[in-house]
C-alpha positions as CSV (number, residue, x, y, z in Angstrom):
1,X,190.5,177.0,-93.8
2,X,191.7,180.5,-93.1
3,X,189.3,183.2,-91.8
4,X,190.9,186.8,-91.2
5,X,189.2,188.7,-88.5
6,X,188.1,191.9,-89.1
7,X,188.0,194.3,-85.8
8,X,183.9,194.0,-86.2
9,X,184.2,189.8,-86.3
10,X,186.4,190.7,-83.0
11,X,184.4,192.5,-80.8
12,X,181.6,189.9,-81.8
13,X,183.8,186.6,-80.6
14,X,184.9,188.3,-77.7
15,X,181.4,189.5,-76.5
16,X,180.4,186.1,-77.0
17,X,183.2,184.2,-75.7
18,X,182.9,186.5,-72.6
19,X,179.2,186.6,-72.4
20,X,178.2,186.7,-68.9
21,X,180.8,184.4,-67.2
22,X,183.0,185.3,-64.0
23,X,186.6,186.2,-64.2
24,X,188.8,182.6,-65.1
25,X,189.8,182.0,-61.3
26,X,192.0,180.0,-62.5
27,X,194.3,182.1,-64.3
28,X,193.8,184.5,-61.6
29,X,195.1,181.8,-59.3
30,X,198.1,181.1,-61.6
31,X,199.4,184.8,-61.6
32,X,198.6,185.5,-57.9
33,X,200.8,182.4,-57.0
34,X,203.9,182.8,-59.5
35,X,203.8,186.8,-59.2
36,X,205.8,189.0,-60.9
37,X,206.4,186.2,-63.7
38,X,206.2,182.2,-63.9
39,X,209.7,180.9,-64.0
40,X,209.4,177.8,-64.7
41,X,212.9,176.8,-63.3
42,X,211.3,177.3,-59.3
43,X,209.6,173.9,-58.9
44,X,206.7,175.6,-56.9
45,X,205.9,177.3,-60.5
46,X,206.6,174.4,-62.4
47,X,203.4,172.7,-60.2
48,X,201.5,175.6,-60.4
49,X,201.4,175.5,-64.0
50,X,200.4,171.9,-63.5
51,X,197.3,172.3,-61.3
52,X,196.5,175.2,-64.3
53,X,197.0,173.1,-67.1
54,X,193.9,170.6,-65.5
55,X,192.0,173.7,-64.6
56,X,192.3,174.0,-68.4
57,X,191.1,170.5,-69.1
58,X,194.3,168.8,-69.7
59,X,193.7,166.2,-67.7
60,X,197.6,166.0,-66.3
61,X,197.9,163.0,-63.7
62,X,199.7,163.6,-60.3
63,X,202.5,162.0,-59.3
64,X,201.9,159.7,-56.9
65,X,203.8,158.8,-53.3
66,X,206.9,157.5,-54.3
67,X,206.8,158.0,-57.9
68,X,209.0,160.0,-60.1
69,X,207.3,163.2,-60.7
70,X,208.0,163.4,-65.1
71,X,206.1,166.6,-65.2
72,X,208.1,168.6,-62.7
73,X,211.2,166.7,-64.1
74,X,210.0,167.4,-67.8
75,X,209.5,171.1,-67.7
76,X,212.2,171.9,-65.5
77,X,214.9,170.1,-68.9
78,X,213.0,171.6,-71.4
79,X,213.4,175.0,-69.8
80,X,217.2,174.7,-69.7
81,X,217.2,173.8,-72.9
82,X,214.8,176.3,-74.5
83,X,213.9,179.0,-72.0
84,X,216.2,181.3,-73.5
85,X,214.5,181.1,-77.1
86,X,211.2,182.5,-76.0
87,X,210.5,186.3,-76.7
88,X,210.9,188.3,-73.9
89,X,208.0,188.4,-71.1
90,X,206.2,191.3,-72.1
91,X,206.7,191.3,-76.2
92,X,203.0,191.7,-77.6
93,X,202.0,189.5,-80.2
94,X,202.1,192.2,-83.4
95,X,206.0,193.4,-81.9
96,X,207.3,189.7,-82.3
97,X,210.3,189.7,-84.5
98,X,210.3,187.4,-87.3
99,X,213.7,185.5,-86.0
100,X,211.8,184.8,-82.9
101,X,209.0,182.4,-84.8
102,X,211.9,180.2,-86.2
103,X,212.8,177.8,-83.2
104,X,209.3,178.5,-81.5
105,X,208.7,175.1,-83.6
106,X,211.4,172.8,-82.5
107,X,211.0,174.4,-78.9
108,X,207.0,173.6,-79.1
109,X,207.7,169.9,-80.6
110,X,210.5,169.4,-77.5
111,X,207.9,170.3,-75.0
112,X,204.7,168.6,-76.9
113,X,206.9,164.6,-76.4
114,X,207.7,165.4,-73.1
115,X,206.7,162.8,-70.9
116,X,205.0,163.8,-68.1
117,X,203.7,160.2,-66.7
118,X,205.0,156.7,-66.3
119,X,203.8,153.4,-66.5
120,X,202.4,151.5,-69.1
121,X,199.9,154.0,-69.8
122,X,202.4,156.8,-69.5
123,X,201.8,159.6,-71.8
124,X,203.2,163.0,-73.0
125,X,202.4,166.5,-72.8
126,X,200.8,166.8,-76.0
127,X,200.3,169.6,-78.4
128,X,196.8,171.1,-76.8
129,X,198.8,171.2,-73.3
130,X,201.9,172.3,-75.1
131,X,200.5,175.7,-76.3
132,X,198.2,176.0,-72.9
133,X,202.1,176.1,-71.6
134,X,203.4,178.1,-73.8
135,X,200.6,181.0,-73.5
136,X,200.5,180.9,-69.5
137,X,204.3,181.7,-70.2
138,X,203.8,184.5,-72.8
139,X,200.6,185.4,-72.5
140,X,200.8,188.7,-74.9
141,X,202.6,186.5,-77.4
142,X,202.4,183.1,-77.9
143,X,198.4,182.1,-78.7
144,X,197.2,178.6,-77.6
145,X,195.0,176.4,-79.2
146,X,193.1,172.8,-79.6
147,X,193.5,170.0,-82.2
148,X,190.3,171.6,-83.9
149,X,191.8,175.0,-84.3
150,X,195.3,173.3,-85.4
151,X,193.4,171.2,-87.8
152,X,190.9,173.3,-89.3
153,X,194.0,176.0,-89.8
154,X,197.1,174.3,-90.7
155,X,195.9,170.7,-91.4
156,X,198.1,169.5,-88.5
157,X,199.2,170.0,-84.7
158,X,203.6,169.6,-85.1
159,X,206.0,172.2,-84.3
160,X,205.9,173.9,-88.3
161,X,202.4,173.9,-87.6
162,X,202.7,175.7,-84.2
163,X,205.1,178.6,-85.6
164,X,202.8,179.1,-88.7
165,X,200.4,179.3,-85.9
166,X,202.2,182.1,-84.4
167,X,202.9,183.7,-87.5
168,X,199.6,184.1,-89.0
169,X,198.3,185.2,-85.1
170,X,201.1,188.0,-85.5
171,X,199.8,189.0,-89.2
172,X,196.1,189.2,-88.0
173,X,197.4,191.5,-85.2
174,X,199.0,193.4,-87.7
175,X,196.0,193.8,-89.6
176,X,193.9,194.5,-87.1
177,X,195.6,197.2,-85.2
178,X,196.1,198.9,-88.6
179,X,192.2,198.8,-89.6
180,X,191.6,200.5,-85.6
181,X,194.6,202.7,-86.1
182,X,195.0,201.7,-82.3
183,X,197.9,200.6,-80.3
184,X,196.5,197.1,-78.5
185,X,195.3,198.2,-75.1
186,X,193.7,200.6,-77.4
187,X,192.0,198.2,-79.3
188,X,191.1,196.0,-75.6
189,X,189.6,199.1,-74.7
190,X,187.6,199.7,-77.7
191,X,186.1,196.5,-78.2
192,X,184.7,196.6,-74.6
193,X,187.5,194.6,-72.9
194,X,189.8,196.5,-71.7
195,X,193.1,195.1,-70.5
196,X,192.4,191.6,-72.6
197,X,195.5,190.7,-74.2
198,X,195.0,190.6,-78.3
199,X,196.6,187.0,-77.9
200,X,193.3,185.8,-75.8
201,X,190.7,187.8,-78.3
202,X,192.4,186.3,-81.2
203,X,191.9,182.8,-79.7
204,X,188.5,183.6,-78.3
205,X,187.9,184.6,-82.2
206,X,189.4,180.9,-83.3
207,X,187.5,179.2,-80.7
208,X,184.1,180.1,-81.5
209,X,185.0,179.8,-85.2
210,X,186.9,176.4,-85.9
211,X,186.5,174.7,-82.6
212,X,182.4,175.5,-82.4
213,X,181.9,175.9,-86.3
214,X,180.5,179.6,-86.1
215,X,180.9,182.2,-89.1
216,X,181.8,185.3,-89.0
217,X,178.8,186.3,-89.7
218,X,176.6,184.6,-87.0
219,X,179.3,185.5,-84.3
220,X,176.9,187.9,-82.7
């Protein structure tokens, strides 16, 4: 399943996906707390992105008193290991370079086994939470998604699937700002949304459309 937005199909998700509802107080919580970035290798971030993530509907268990907390101990080795391979904070999603998309796969599986609970019933991150993570630290780049929008557009939710992911966000951007003939905030402002990164619209638009089954043509 691939469905290319048009800038029209756009402005309809995003008016819907919008709608009437308040600002996410989440995410406004996030940025308030880790202000002027999340750096995920200050343990005070690394559990603010928690407590986000299961504002998100992650569902991320606590550590408990006396228990090894795998989340906080989780991030803070995977960002070692693959902070550096990220694009830079404030690259937009149409400016990504093409070398950039390569080890955004292996970076996304690392994070996605992470463990981040013990026990018999420990689990790991996951690839839904994985991308969640990955947007809250990129949010003009990296898009996130759910196991419907990963199925219904690449047939699978591993780290090939993730940077095709990325890839085919970054040609839809393309696209898009060349049909406006707008520069992004441009485009935010035009559709009615000013200061909503193309990231977010683009997975309001793949929301409504794989995860809730809606055409293009009944966005509205």
């Amino acid at each position: 399943m691939q469905i290319e937005p048009t800038v029209e199909f756009l402005r309809a998700a995003v008016d819907r996906f919008v709608g009437d509802a308040a600002p996410d107080q989440s995410w406004l919580r996030l940025q308030r707390q880790t202000a002027p970035a999340i750096d995920p290798a200050l343990a005070e971030h690394r559990h603010a992105l928690l407590v986000w993530l299961n504002a998100w509907g992650c569902r991320l268990r606590y550590a408990r008193s006396g228990e090894e907390d795998l989340f906080d101990s989780g991030l803070a080795g995977w960002w070692q290991r693959w902070g550096a391979a990220l694009p830079p904070p404030q690259t937009p999603l149409a400016e990504l370079p093409r070398d950039v998309l390569a080890p955004l796969g292996p970076a996304f599986s690392e994070l996605a086994a992470t463990r981040v609970a013990a026990g018999p019933r420990g689990r790991s991150l996951g690839p839904t939470a994985a991308s969640k993570l990955l947007y809250a630290l990129r949010p003009a780049a990296l898009p996130p998604w759910d196991e419907a929008i990963a199925r219904a557009l690449h047939g699978r939710r591993d780290g090939d699937a993730y940077a095709a992911h990325v890839a085919l966000n970054r040609g839809w951007a393309l696209r898009l700002l060349d049909e406006a003939g707008l520069a992004e905030s441009e485009l935010a402002t035009k559709l009615g949304h000013p200061g909503r990164s193309l990231v977010k619209m683009l997975d309001d638009y793949c929301y409504l459309v794989c995860t809730r089954g809606l055409g293009p043509d009944n966005l509205s």
